[in-house]
C-alpha positions as CSV (number, residue, x, y, z in Angstrom):
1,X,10.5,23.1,13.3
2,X,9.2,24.3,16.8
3,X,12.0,23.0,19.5
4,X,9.7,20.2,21.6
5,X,11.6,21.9,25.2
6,X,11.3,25.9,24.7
7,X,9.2,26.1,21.8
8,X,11.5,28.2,19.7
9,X,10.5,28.3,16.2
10,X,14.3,27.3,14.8
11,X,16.6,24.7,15.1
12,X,19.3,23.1,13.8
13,X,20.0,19.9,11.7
14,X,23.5,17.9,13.3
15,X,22.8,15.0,11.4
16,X,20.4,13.6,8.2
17,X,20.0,9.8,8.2
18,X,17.9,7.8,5.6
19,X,15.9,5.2,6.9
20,X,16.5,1.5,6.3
21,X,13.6,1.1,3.6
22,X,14.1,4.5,2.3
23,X,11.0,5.9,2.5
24,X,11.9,8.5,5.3
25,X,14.5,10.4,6.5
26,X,15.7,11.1,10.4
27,X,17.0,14.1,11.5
28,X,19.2,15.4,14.8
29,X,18.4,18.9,15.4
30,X,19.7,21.3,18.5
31,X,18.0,24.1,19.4
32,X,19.9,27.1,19.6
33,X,17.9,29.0,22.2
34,X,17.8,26.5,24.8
35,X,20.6,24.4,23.7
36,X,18.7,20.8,23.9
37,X,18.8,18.1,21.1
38,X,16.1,16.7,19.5
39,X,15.0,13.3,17.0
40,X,12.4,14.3,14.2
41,X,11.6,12.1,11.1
42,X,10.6,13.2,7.8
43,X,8.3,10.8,5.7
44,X,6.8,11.2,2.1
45,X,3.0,10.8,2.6
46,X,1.3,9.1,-0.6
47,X,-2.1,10.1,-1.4
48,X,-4.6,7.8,-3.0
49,X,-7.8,9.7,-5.0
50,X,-10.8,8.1,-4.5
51,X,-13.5,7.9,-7.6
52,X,-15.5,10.6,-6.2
53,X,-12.3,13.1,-6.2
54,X,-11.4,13.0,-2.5
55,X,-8.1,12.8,-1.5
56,X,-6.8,10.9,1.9
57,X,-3.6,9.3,2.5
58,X,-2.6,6.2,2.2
59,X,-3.8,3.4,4.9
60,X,-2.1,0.0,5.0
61,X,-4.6,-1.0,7.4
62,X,-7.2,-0.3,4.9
63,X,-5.3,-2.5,2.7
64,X,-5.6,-5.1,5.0
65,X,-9.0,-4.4,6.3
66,X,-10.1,-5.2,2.4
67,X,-7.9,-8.0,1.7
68,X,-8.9,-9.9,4.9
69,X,-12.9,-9.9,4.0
70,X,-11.6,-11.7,0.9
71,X,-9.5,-14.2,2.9
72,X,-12.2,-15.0,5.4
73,X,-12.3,-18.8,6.2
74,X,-8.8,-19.2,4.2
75,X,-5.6,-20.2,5.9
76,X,-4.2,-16.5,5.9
77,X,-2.3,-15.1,9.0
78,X,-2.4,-11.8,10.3
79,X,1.4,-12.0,9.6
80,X,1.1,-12.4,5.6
81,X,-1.7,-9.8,5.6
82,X,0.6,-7.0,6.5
83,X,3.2,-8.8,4.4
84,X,1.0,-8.4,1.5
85,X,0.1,-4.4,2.6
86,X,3.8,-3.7,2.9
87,X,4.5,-5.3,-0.8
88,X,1.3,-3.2,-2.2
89,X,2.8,0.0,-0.2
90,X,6.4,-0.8,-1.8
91,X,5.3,-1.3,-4.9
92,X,2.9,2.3,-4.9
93,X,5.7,4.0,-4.0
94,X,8.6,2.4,-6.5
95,X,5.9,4.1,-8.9
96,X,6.7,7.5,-8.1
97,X,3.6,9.1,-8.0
98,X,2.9,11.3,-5.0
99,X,-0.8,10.9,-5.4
100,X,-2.3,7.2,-6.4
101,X,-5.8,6.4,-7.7
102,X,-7.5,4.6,-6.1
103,X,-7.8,1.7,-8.6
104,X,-4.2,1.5,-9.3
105,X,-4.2,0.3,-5.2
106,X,-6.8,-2.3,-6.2
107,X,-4.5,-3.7,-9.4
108,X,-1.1,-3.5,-6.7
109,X,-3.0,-5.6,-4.3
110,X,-4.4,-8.1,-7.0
111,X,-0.8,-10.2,-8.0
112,X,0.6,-10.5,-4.5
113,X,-3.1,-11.4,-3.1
114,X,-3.0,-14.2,-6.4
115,X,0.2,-15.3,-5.1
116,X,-0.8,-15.8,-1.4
117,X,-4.2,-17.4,-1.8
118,X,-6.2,-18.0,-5.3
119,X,-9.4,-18.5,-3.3
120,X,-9.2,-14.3,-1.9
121,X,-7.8,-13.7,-5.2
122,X,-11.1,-14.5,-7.2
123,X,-13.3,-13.3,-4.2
124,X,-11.0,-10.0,-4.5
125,X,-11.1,-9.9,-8.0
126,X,-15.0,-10.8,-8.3
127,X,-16.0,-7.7,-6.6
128,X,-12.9,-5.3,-7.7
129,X,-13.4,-5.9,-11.1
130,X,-16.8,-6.4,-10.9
131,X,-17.2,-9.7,-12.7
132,X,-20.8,-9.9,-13.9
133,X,-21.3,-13.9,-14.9
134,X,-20.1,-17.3,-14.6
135,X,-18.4,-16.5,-17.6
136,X,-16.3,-14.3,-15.9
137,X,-15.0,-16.5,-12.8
138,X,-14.9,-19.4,-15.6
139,X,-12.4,-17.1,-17.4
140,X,-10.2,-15.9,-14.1
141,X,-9.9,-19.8,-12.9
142,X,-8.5,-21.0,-16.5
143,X,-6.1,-17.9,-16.0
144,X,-5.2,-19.5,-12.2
145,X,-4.7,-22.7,-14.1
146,X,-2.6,-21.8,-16.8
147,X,-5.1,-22.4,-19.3
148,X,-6.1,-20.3,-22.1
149,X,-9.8,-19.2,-22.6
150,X,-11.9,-19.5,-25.5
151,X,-11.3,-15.7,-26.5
152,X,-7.3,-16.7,-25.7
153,X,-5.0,-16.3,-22.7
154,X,-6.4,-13.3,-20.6
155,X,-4.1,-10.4,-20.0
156,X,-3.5,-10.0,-16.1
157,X,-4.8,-6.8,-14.7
Protein backbone atom coordinates (compact mmCIF):
# COMPACT_ATOMS: atom_id res chain seq x y z
CA UNK A 1 0.00 0.00 0.00
CA UNK A 2 1.65 3.20 -1.44
CA UNK A 3 1.41 6.04 1.54
CA UNK A 4 -1.21 8.74 -0.24
CA UNK A 5 1.51 11.77 1.30
CA UNK A 6 5.23 10.47 0.40
CA UNK A 7 4.50 7.66 -1.75
CA UNK A 8 6.39 5.09 0.13
CA UNK A 9 5.62 1.71 -0.80
CA UNK A 10 4.99 0.40 3.08
CA UNK A 11 2.86 1.15 5.78
CA UNK A 12 1.56 0.08 8.73
CA UNK A 13 -1.93 -1.25 9.89
CA UNK A 14 -2.93 0.57 13.69
CA UNK A 15 -6.26 -0.71 13.46
CA UNK A 16 -8.67 -3.44 11.32
CA UNK A 17 -12.36 -2.64 11.55
CA UNK A 18 -15.16 -4.70 9.81
CA UNK A 19 -17.71 -2.82 8.35
CA UNK A 20 -21.30 -2.60 9.46
CA UNK A 21 -22.69 -5.06 6.73
CA UNK A 22 -19.64 -7.06 6.59
CA UNK A 23 -18.75 -7.05 3.33
CA UNK A 24 -15.56 -4.86 3.81
CA UNK A 25 -13.05 -4.22 6.10
CA UNK A 26 -11.36 -0.63 7.16
CA UNK A 27 -8.00 -0.19 7.95
CA UNK A 28 -5.74 2.65 9.86
CA UNK A 29 -2.37 2.60 8.48
CA UNK A 30 0.82 5.07 9.45
CA UNK A 31 3.42 5.40 7.26
CA UNK A 32 6.69 4.89 8.68
CA UNK A 33 8.80 7.18 6.34
CA UNK A 34 6.85 10.22 6.71
CA UNK A 35 5.05 9.52 9.78
CA UNK A 36 1.33 10.48 8.54
CA UNK A 37 -1.80 8.26 9.08
CA UNK A 38 -3.97 7.12 6.60
CA UNK A 39 -7.95 5.45 6.06
CA UNK A 40 -7.96 2.57 3.40
CA UNK A 41 -10.85 0.04 2.93
CA UNK A 42 -10.69 -3.38 1.74
CA UNK A 43 -13.79 -4.90 -0.16
CA UNK A 44 -14.38 -8.40 -1.65
CA UNK A 45 -15.36 -7.64 -5.31
CA UNK A 46 -17.95 -10.35 -6.72
CA UNK A 47 -17.64 -11.26 -10.24
CA UNK A 48 -20.65 -12.20 -12.38
CA UNK A 49 -19.74 -14.45 -15.85
CA UNK A 50 -21.71 -13.57 -18.56
CA UNK A 51 -22.95 -16.43 -21.13
CA UNK A 52 -20.36 -15.55 -23.60
CA UNK A 53 -17.42 -16.20 -20.86
CA UNK A 54 -16.59 -12.62 -19.94
CA UNK A 55 -15.99 -11.64 -16.61
CA UNK A 56 -17.00 -7.95 -15.03
CA UNK A 57 -17.91 -7.24 -11.57
CA UNK A 58 -20.79 -6.93 -10.11
CA UNK A 59 -23.06 -3.68 -10.83
CA UNK A 60 -26.09 -2.92 -8.56
CA UNK A 61 -26.90 -0.21 -10.93
CA UNK A 62 -27.18 -2.79 -13.61
CA UNK A 63 -29.48 -4.50 -11.35
CA UNK A 64 -31.58 -1.74 -11.24
CA UNK A 65 -31.13 -0.41 -14.62
CA UNK A 66 -32.95 -4.02 -15.63
CA UNK A 67 -35.45 -4.26 -12.95
CA UNK A 68 -36.74 -0.73 -13.64
CA UNK A 69 -37.58 -1.45 -17.58
CA UNK A 70 -39.78 -4.12 -16.00
CA UNK A 71 -41.37 -1.74 -13.54
CA UNK A 72 -42.07 1.01 -16.10
CA UNK A 73 -45.58 2.54 -15.49
CA UNK A 74 -45.78 0.58 -12.03
CA UNK A 75 -45.93 2.30 -8.65
CA UNK A 76 -42.08 1.48 -7.90
CA UNK A 77 -39.79 4.10 -6.32
CA UNK A 78 -36.38 4.72 -6.87
CA UNK A 79 -36.07 3.96 -3.09
CA UNK A 80 -37.37 0.14 -3.42
CA UNK A 81 -35.29 -0.34 -6.54
CA UNK A 82 -32.07 -0.03 -4.80
CA UNK A 83 -33.81 -1.85 -1.87
CA UNK A 84 -34.39 -4.65 -4.11
CA UNK A 85 -30.43 -4.45 -5.67
CA UNK A 86 -29.10 -4.44 -2.22
CA UNK A 87 -31.30 -7.68 -1.18
CA UNK A 88 -30.08 -9.43 -4.73
CA UNK A 89 -26.38 -8.21 -3.77
CA UNK A 90 -26.89 -9.67 -0.08
CA UNK A 91 -28.20 -12.60 -1.14
CA UNK A 92 -25.14 -13.26 -4.03
CA UNK A 93 -22.83 -12.84 -1.60
CA UNK A 94 -24.48 -15.05 1.50
CA UNK A 95 -23.71 -17.62 -1.47
CA UNK A 96 -20.16 -17.56 -1.16
CA UNK A 97 -19.06 -17.73 -4.48
CA UNK A 98 -16.42 -15.19 -5.54
CA UNK A 99 -17.50 -15.40 -9.17
CA UNK A 100 -21.57 -15.56 -9.98
CA UNK A 101 -23.19 -16.46 -13.33
CA UNK A 102 -24.80 -14.50 -14.76
CA UNK A 103 -28.19 -16.32 -14.51
CA UNK A 104 -27.94 -17.07 -10.99
CA UNK A 105 -28.23 -12.91 -10.75
CA UNK A 106 -31.34 -13.19 -12.85
CA UNK A 107 -33.03 -16.11 -10.36
CA UNK A 108 -31.78 -13.68 -7.03
CA UNK A 109 -33.55 -10.75 -8.58
CA UNK A 110 -36.77 -12.89 -9.57
CA UNK A 111 -38.43 -13.59 -5.67
CA UNK A 112 -37.77 -10.08 -4.24
CA UNK A 113 -38.92 -8.42 -7.70
CA UNK A 114 -42.29 -11.04 -7.14
CA UNK A 115 -42.52 -9.67 -3.79
CA UNK A 116 -42.44 -5.96 -4.68
CA UNK A 117 -44.57 -5.83 -7.78
CA UNK A 118 -46.21 -9.14 -9.63
CA UNK A 119 -46.77 -6.87 -12.78
CA UNK A 120 -42.41 -6.43 -13.25
CA UNK A 121 -42.37 -9.78 -11.99
CA UNK A 122 -44.04 -11.45 -15.05
CA UNK A 123 -42.63 -8.74 -17.43
CA UNK A 124 -39.12 -9.77 -15.72
CA UNK A 125 -39.76 -13.24 -15.91
CA UNK A 126 -41.32 -13.15 -19.57
CA UNK A 127 -38.17 -12.14 -21.05
CA UNK A 128 -35.59 -13.79 -18.43
CA UNK A 129 -36.96 -17.02 -18.78
CA UNK A 130 -37.93 -16.59 -22.09
CA UNK A 131 -41.58 -17.58 -21.94
CA UNK A 132 -42.65 -18.62 -25.40
CA UNK A 133 -46.73 -18.78 -25.25
CA UNK A 134 -49.74 -17.81 -23.51
CA UNK A 135 -49.32 -20.96 -21.99
CA UNK A 136 -46.55 -19.87 -20.29
CA UNK A 137 -47.77 -16.40 -18.59
CA UNK A 138 -51.20 -18.57 -18.04
CA UNK A 139 -48.96 -20.88 -15.95
CA UNK A 140 -46.73 -17.95 -14.01
CA UNK A 141 -50.20 -15.95 -13.07
CA UNK A 142 -51.83 -19.36 -11.49
CA UNK A 143 -48.42 -19.51 -9.61
CA UNK A 144 -48.95 -15.59 -8.49
CA UNK A 145 -52.41 -16.76 -7.48
CA UNK A 146 -51.77 -19.67 -5.48
CA UNK A 147 -53.28 -21.90 -7.89
CA UNK A 148 -52.00 -25.02 -9.21
CA UNK A 149 -51.64 -25.59 -13.11
CA UNK A 150 -52.84 -28.34 -15.13
CA UNK A 151 -49.29 -30.08 -15.18
CA UNK A 152 -49.49 -29.27 -11.04
CA UNK A 153 -48.06 -26.54 -8.87
CA UNK A 154 -44.99 -25.04 -10.65
CA UNK A 155 -41.72 -25.09 -8.87
CA UNK A 156 -40.41 -21.38 -8.37
CA UNK A 157 -37.21 -20.68 -10.21
Amino acid sequence: MHCPYCRNTDSRVLDSRVSDDGTSIRRRRQCPECGRRFTTVERMQMMVVKRSGVVEPFNRDKVVSGVRKACKGRPVSEDALAQLAQTVEETLRAAGNPEVPADEVGLAILQPLRELDPVAYLRFASVYQKYESVDDFEAAISELRGAPTAAGPVQGP
